[in-house]
mmCIF file as gemmi writes it, N, C-alpha and C atoms, coordinates in Angstrom:
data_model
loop_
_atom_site.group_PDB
_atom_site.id
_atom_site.type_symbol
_atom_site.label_atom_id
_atom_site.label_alt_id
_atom_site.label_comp_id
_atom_site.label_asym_id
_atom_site.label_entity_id
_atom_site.label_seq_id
_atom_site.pdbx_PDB_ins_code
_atom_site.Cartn_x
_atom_site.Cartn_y
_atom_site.Cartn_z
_atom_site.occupancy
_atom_site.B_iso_or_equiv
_atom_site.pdbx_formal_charge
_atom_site.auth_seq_id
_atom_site.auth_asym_id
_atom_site.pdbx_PDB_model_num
ATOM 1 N N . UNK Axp A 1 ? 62.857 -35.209 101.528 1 0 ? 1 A 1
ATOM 2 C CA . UNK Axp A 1 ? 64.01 -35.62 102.324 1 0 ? 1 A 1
ATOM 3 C C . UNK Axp A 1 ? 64.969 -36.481 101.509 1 0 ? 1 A 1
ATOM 4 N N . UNK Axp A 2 ? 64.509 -37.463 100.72 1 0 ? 2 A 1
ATOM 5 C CA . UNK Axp A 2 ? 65.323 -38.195 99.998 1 0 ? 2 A 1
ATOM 6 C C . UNK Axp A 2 ? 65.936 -37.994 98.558 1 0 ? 2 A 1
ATOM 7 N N . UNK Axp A 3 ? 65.567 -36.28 98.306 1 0 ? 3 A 1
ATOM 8 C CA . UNK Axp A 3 ? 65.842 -35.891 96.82 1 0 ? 3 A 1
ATOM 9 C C . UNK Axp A 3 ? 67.345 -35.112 97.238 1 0 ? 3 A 1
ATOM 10 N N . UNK Axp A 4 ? 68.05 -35.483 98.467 1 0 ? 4 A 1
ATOM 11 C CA . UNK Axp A 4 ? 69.228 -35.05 98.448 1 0 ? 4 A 1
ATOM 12 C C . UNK Axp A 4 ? 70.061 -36.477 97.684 1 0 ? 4 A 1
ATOM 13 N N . UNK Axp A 5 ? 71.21 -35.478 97.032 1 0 ? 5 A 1
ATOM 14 C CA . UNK Axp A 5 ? 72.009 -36.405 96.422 1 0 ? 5 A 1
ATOM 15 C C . UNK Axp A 5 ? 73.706 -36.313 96.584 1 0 ? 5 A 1
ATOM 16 N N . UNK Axp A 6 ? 74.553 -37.126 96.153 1 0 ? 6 A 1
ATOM 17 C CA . UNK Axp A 6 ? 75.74 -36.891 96.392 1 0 ? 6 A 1
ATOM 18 C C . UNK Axp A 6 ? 76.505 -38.012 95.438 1 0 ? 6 A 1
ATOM 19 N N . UNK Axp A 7 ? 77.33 -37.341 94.339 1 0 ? 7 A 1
ATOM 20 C CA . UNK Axp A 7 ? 77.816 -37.734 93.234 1 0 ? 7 A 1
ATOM 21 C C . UNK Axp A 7 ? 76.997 -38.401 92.259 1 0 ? 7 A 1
ATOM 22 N N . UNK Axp A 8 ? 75.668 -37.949 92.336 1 0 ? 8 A 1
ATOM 23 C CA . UNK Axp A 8 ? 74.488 -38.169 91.494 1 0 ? 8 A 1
ATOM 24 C C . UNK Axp A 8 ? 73.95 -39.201 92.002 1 0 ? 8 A 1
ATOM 25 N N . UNK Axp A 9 ? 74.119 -39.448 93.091 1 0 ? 9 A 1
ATOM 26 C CA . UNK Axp A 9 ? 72.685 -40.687 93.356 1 0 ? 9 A 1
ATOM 27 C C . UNK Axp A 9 ? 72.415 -40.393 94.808 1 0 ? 9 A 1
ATOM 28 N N . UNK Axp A 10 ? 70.982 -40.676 94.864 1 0 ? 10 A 1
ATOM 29 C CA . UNK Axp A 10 ? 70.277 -40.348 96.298 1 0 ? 10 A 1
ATOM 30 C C . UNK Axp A 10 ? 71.084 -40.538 97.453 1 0 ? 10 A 1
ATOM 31 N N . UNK Axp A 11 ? 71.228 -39.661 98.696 1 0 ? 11 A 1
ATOM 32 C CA . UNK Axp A 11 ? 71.919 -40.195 99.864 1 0 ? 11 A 1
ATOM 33 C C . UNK Axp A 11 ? 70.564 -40.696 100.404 1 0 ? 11 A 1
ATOM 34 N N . UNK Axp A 12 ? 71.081 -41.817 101.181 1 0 ? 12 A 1
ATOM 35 C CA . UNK Axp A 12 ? 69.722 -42.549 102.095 1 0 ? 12 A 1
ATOM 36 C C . UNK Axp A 12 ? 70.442 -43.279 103.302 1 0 ? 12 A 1
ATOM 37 N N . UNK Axp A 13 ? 69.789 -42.698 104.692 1 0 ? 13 A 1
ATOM 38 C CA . UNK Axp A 13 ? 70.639 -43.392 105.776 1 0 ? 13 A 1
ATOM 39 C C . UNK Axp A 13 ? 69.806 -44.882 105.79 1 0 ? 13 A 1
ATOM 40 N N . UNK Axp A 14 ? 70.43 -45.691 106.302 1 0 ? 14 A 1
ATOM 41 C CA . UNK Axp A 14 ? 70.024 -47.181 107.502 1 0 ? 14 A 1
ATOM 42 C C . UNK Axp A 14 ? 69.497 -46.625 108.144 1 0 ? 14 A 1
ATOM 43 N N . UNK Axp A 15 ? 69.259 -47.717 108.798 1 0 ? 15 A 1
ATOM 44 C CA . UNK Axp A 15 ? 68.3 -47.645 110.527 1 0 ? 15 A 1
ATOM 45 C C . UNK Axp A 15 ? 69.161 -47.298 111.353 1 0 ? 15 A 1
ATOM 46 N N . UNK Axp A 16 ? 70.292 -47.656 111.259 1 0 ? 16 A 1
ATOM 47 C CA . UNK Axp A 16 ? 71.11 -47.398 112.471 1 0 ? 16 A 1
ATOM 48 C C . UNK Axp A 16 ? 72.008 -46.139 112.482 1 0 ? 16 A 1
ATOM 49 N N . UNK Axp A 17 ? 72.171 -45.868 111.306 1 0 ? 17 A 1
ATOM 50 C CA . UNK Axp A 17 ? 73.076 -44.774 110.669 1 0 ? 17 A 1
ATOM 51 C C . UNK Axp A 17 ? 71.836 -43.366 110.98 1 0 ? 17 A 1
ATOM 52 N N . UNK Axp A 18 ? 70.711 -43.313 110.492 1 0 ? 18 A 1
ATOM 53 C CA . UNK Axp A 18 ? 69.708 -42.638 111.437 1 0 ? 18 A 1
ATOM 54 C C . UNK Axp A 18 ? 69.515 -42.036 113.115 1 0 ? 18 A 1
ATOM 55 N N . UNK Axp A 19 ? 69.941 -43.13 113.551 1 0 ? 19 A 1
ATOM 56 C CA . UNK Axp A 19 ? 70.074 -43.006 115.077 1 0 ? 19 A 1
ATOM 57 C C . UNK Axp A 19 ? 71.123 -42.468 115.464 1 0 ? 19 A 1
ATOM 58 N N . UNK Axp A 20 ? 72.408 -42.698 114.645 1 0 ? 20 A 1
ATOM 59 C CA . UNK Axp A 20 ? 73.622 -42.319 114.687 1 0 ? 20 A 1
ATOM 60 C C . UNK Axp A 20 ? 73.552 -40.938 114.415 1 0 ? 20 A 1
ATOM 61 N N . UNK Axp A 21 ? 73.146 -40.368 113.64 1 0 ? 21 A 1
ATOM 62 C CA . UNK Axp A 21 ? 72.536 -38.926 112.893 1 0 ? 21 A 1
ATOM 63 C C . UNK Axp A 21 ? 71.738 -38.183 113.757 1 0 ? 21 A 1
ATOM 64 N N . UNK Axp A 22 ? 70.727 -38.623 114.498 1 0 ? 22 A 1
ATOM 65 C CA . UNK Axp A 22 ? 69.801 -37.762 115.539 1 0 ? 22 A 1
ATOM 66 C C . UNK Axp A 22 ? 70.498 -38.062 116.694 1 0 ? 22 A 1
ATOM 67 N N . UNK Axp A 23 ? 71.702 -38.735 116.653 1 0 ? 23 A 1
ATOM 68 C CA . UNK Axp A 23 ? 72.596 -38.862 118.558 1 0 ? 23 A 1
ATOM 69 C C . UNK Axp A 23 ? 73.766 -36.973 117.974 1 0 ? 23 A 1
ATOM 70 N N . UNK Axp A 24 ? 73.985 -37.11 117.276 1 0 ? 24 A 1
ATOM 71 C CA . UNK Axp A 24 ? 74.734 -36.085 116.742 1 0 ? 24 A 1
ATOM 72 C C . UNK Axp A 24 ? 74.141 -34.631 116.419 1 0 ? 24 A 1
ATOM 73 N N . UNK Axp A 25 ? 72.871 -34.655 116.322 1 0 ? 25 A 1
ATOM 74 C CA . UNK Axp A 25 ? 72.167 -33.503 115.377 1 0 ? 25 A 1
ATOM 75 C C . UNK Axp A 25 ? 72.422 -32.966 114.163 1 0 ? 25 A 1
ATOM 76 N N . UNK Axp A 26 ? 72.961 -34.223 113.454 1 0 ? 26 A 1
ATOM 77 C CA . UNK Axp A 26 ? 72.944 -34.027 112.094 1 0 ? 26 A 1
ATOM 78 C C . UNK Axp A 26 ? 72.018 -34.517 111.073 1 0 ? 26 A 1
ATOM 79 N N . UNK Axp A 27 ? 71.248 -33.85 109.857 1 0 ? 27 A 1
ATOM 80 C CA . UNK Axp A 27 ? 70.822 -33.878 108.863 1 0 ? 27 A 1
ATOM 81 C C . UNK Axp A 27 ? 71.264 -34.548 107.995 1 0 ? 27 A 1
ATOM 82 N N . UNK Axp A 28 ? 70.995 -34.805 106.624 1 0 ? 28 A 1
ATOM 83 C CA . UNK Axp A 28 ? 71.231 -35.23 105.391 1 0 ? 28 A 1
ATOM 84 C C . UNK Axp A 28 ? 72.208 -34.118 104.582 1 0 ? 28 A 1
ATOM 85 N N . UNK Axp A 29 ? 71.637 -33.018 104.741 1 0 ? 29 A 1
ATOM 86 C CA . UNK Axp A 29 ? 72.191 -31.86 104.312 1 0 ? 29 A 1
ATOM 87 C C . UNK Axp A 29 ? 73.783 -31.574 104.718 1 0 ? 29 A 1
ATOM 88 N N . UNK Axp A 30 ? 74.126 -31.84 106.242 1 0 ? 30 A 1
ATOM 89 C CA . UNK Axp A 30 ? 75.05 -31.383 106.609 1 0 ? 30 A 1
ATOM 90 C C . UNK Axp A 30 ? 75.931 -32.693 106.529 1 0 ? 30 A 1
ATOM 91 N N . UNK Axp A 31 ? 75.448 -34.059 106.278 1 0 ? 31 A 1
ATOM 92 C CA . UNK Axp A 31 ? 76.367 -35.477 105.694 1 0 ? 31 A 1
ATOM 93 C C . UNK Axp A 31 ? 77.086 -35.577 103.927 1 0 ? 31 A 1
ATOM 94 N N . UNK Axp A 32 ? 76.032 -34.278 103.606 1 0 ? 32 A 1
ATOM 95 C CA . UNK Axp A 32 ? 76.736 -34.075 102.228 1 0 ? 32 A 1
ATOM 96 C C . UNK Axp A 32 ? 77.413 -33.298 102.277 1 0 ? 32 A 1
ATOM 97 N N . UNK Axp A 33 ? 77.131 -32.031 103.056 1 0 ? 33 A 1
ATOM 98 C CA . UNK Axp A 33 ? 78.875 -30.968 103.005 1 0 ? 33 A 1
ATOM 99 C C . UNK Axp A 33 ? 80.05 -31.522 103.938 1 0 ? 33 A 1
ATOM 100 N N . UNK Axp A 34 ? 79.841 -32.344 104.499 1 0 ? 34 A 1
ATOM 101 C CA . UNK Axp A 34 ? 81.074 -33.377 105.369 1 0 ? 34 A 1
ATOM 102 C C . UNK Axp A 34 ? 81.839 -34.078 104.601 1 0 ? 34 A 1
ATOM 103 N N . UNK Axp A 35 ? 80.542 -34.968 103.896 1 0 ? 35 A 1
ATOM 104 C CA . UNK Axp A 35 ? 81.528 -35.767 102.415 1 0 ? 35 A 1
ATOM 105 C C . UNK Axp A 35 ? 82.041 -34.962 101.057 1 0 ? 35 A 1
ATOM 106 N N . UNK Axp A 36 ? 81.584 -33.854 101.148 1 0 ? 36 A 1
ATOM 107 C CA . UNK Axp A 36 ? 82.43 -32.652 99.678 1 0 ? 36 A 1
ATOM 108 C C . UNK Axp A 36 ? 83.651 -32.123 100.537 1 0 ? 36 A 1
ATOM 109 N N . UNK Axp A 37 ? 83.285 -31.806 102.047 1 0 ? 37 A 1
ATOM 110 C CA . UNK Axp A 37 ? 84.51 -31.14 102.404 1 0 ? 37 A 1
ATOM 111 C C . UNK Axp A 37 ? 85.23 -31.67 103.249 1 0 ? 37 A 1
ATOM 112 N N . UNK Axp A 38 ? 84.913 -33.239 103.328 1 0 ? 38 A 1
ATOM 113 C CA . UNK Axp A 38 ? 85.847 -34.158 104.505 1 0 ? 38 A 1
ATOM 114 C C . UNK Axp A 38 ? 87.137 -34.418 103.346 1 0 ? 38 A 1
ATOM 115 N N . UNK Axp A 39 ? 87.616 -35.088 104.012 1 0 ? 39 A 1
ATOM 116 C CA . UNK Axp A 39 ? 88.898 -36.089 103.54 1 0 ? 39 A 1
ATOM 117 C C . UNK Axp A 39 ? 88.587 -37.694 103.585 1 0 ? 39 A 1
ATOM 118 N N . UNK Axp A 40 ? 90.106 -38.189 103.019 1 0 ? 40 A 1
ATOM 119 C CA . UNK Axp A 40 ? 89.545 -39.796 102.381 1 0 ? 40 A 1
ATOM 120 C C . UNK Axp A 40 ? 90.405 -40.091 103.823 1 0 ? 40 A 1
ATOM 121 N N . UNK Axp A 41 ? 89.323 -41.554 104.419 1 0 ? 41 A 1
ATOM 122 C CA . UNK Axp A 41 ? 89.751 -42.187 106.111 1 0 ? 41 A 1
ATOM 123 C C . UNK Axp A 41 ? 91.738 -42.908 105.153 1 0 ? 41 A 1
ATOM 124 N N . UNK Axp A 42 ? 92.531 -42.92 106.366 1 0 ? 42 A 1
ATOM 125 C CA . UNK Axp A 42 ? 93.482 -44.037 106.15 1 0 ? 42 A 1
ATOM 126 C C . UNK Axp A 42 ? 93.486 -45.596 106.37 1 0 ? 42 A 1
ATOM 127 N N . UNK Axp A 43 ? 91.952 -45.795 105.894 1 0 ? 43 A 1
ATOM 128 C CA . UNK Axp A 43 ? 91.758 -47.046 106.335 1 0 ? 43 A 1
ATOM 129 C C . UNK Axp A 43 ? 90.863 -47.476 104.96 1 0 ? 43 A 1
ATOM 130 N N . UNK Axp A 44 ? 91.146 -49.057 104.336 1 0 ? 44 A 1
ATOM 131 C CA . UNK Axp A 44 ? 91.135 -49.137 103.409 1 0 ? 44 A 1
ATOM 132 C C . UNK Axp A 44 ? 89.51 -49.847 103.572 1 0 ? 44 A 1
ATOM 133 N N . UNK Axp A 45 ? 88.481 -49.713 102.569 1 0 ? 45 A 1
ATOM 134 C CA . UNK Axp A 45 ? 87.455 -50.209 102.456 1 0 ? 45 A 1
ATOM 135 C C . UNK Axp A 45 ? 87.304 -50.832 101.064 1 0 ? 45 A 1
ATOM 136 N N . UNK Axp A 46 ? 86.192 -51.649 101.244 1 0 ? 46 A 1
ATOM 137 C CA . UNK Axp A 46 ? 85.601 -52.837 100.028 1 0 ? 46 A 1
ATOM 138 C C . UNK Axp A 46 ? 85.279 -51.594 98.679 1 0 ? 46 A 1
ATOM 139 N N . UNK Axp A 47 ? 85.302 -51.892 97.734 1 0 ? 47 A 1
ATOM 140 C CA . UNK Axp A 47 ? 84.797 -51.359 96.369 1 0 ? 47 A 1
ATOM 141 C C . UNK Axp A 47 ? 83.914 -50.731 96.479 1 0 ? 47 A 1
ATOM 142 N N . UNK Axp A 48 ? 83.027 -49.993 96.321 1 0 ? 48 A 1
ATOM 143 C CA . UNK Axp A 48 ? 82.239 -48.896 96.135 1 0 ? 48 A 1
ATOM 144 C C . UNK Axp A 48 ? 81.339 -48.509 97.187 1 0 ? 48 A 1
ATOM 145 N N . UNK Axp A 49 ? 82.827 -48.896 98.646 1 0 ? 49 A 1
ATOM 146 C CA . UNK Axp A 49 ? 82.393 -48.098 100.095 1 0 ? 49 A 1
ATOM 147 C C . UNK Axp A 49 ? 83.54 -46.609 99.881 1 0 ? 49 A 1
ATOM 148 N N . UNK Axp A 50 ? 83 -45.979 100.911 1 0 ? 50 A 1
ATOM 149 C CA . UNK Axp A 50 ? 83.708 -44.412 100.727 1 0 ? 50 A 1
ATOM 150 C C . UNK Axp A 50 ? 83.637 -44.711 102.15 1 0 ? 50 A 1
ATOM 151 N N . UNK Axp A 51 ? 85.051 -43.927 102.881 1 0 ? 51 A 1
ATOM 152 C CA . UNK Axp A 51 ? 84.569 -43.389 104.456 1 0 ? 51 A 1
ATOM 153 C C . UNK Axp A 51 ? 85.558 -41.974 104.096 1 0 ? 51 A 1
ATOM 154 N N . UNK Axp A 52 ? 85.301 -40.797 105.182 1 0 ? 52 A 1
ATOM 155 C CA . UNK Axp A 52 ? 85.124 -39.736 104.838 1 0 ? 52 A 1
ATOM 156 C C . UNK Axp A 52 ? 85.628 -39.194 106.291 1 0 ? 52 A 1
ATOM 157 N N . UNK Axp A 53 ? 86.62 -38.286 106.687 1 0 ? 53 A 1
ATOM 158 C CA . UNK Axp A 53 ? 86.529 -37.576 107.852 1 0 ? 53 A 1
ATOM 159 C C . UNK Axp A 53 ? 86.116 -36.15 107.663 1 0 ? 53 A 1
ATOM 160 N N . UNK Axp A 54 ? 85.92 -35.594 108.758 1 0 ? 54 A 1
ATOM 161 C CA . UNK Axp A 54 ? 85.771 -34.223 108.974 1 0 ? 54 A 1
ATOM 162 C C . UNK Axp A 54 ? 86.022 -33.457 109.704 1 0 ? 54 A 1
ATOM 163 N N . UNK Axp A 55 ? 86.959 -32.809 110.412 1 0 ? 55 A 1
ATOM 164 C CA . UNK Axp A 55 ? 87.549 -32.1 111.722 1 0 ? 55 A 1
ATOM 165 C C . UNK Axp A 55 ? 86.359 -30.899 112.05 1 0 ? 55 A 1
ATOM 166 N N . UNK Axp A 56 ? 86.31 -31.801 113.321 1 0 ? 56 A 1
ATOM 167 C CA . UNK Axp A 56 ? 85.292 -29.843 113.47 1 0 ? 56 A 1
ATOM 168 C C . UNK Axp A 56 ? 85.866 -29.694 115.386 1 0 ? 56 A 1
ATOM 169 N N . UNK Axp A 57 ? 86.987 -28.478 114.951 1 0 ? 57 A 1
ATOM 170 C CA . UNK Axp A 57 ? 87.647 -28.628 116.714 1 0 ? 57 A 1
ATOM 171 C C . UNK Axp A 57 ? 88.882 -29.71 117.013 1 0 ? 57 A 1
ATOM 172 N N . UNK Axp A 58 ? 88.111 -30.228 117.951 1 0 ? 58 A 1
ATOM 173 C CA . UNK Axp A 58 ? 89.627 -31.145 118.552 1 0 ? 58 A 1
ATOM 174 C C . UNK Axp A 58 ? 88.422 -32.557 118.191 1 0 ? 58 A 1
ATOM 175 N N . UNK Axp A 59 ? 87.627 -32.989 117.89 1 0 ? 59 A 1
ATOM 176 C CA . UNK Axp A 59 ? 87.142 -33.888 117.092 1 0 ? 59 A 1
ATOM 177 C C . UNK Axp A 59 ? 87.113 -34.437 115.813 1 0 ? 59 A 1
ATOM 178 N N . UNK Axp A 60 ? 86.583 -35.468 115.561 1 0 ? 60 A 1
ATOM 179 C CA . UNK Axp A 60 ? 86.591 -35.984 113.844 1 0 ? 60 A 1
ATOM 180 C C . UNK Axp A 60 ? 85.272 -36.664 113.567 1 0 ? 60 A 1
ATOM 181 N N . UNK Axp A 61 ? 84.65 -36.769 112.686 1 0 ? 61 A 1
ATOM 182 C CA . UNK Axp A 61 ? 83.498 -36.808 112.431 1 0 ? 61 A 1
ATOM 183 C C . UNK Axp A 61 ? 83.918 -38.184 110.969 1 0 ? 61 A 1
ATOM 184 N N . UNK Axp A 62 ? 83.394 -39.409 111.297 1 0 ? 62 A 1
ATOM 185 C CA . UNK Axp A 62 ? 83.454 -40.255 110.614 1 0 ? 62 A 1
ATOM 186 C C . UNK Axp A 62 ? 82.598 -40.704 109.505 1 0 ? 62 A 1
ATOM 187 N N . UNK Axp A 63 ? 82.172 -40.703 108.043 1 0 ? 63 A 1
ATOM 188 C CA . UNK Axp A 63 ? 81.181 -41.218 107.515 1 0 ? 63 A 1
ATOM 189 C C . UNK Axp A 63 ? 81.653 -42.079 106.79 1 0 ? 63 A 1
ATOM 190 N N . UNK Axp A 64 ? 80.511 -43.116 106.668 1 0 ? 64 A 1
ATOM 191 C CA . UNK Axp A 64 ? 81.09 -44.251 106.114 1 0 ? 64 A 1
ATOM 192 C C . UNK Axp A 64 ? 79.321 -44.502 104.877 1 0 ? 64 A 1
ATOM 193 N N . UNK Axp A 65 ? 79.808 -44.656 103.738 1 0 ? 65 A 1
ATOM 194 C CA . UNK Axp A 65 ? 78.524 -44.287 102.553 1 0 ? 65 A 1
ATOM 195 C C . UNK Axp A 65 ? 79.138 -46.083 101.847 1 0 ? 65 A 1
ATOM 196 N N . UNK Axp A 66 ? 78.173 -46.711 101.174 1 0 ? 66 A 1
ATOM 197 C CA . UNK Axp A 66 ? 77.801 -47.623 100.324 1 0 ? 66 A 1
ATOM 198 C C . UNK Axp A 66 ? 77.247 -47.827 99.299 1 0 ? 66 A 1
ATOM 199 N N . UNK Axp A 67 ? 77.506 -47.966 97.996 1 0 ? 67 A 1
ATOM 200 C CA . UNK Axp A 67 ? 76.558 -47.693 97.045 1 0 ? 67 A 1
ATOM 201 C C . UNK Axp A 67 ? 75.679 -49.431 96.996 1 0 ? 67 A 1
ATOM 202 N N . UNK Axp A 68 ? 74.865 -48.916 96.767 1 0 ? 68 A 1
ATOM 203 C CA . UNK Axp A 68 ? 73.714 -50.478 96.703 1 0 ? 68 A 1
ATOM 204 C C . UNK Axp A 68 ? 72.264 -49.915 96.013 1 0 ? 68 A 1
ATOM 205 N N . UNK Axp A 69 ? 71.414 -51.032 95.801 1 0 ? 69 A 1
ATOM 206 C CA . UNK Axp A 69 ? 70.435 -50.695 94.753 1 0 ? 69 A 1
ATOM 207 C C . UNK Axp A 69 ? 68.8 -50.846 96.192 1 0 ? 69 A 1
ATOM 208 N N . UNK Axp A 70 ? 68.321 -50.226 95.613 1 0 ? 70 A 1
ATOM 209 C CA . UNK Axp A 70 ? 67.138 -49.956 96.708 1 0 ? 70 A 1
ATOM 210 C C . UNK Axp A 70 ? 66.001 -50.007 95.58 1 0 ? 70 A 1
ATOM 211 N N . UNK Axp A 71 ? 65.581 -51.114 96.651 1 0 ? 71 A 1
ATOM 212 C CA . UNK Axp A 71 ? 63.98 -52.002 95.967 1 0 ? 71 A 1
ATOM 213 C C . UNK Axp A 71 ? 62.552 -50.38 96.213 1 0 ? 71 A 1
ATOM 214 N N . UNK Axp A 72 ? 62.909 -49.781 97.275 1 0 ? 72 A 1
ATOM 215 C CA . UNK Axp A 72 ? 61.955 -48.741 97.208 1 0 ? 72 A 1
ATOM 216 C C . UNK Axp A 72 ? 61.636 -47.681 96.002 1 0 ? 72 A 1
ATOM 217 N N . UNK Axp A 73 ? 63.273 -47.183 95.939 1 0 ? 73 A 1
ATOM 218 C CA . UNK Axp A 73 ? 63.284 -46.257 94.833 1 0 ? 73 A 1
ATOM 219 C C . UNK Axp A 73 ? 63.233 -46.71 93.338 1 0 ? 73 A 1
ATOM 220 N N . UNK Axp A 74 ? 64.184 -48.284 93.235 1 0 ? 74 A 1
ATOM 221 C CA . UNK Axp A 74 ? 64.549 -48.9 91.826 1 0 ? 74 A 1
ATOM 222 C C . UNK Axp A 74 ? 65.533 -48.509 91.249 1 0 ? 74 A 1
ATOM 223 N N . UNK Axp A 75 ? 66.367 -48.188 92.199 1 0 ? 75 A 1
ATOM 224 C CA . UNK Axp A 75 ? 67.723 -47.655 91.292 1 0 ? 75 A 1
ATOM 225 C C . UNK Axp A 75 ? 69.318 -47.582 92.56 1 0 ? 75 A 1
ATOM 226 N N . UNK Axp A 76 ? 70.346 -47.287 91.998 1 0 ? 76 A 1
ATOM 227 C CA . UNK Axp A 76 ? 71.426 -47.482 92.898 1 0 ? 76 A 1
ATOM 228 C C . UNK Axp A 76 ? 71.278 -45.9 93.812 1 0 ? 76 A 1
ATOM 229 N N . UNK Axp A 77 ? 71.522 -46.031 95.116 1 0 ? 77 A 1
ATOM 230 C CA . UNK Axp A 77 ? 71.805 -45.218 95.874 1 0 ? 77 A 1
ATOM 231 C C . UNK Axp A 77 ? 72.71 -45.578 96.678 1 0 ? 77 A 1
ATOM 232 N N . UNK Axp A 78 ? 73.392 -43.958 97.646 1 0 ? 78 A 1
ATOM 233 C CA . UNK Axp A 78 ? 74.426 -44.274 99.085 1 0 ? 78 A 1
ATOM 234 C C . UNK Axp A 78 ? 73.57 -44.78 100.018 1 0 ? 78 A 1
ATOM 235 N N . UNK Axp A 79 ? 73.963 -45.603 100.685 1 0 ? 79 A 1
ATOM 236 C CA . UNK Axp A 79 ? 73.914 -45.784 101.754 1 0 ? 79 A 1
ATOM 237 C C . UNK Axp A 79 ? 74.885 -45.485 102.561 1 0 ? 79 A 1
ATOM 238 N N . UNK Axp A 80 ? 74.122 -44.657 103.75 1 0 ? 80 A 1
ATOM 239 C CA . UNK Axp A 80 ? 74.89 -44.552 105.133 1 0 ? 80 A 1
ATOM 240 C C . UNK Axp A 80 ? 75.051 -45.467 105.548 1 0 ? 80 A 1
ATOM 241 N N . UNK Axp A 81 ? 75.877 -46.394 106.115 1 0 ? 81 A 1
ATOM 242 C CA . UNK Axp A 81 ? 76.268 -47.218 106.935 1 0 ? 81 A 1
ATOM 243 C C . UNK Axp A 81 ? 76.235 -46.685 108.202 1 0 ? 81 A 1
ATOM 244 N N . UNK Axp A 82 ? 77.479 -45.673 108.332 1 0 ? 82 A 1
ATOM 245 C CA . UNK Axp A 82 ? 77.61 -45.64 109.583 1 0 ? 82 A 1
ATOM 246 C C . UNK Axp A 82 ? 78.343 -43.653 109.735 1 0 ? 82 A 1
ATOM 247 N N . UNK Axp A 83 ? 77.807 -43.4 110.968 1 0 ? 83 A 1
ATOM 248 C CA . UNK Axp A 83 ? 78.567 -42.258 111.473 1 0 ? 83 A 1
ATOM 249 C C . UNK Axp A 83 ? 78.543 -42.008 112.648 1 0 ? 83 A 1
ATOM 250 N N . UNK Axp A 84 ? 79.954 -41.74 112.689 1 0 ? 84 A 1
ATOM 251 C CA . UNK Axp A 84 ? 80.811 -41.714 114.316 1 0 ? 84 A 1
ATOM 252 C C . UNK Axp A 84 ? 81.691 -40.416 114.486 1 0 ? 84 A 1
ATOM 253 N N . UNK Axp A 85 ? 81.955 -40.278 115.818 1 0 ? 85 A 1
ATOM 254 C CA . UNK Axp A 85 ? 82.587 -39.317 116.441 1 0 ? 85 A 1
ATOM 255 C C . UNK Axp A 85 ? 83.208 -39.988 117.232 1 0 ? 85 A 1
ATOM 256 N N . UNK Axp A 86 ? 84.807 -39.217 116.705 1 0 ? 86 A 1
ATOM 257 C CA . UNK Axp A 86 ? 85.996 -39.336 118.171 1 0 ? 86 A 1
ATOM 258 C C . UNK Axp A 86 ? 86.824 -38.48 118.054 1 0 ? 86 A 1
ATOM 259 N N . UNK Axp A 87 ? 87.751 -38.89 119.113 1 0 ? 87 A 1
ATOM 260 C CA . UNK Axp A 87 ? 88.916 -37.39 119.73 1 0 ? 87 A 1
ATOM 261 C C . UNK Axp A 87 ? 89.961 -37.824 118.869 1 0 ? 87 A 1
ATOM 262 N N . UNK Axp A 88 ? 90.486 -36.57 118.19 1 0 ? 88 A 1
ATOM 263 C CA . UNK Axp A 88 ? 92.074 -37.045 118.171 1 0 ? 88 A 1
ATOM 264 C C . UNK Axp A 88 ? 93.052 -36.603 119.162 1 0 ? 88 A 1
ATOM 265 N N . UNK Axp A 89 ? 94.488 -37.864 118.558 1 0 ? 89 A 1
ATOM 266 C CA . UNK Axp A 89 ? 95.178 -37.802 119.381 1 0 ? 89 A 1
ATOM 267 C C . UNK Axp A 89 ? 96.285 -36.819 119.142 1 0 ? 89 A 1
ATOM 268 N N . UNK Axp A 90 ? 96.85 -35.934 120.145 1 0 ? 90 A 1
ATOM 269 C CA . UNK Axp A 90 ? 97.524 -34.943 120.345 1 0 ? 90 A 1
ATOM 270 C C . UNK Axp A 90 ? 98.967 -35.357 120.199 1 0 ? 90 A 1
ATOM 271 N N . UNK Axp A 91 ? 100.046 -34.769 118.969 1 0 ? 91 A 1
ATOM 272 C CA . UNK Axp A 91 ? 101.507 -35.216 118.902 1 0 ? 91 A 1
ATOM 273 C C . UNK Axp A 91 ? 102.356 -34.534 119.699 1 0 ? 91 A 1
């Protein structure tokens, strides 16, 4: 599960970013073709955070990734922070 990767280092959700992931029915698998084939958010984040949209329909699919170092593995990985869903608005 954790030998998925994305721009060469492990993706690995949080605890909460997990829950966020099984409220959605999304995988690891399908958080990496979101972030190759999303777009960059218009909202500005800290240094070596990424957030990421993804249109699927009349929705948007939010990811928000962190790079940080993980005492389990011993080396830098993403962290999921966070992923969300909302509507857009109609011009």
């Amino acid at each position: 599960m954790f030998d998925i990767k994305y721009r060469g280092l492990k993706l690995v959700p949080s605890y909460s970013a997990t829950r966020e992931l099984m409220r959605y029915g999304f995988d690891l698998y399908d958080v990496v073709s979101m972030l190759e084939l999303g777009y960059s958010a218009p909202r500005k984040r800290k240094k070596d955070v990424i957030e990421k949209w993804f249109d699927n329909g009349n929705k948007t699919y939010n990811i928000v990734i962190g790079k940080d170092y993980n005492e389990k593995f011993k080396e830098e990985v993403w962290i999921i922070i966070h992923v969300g869903k909302f509507a857009r608005r109609k011009k």
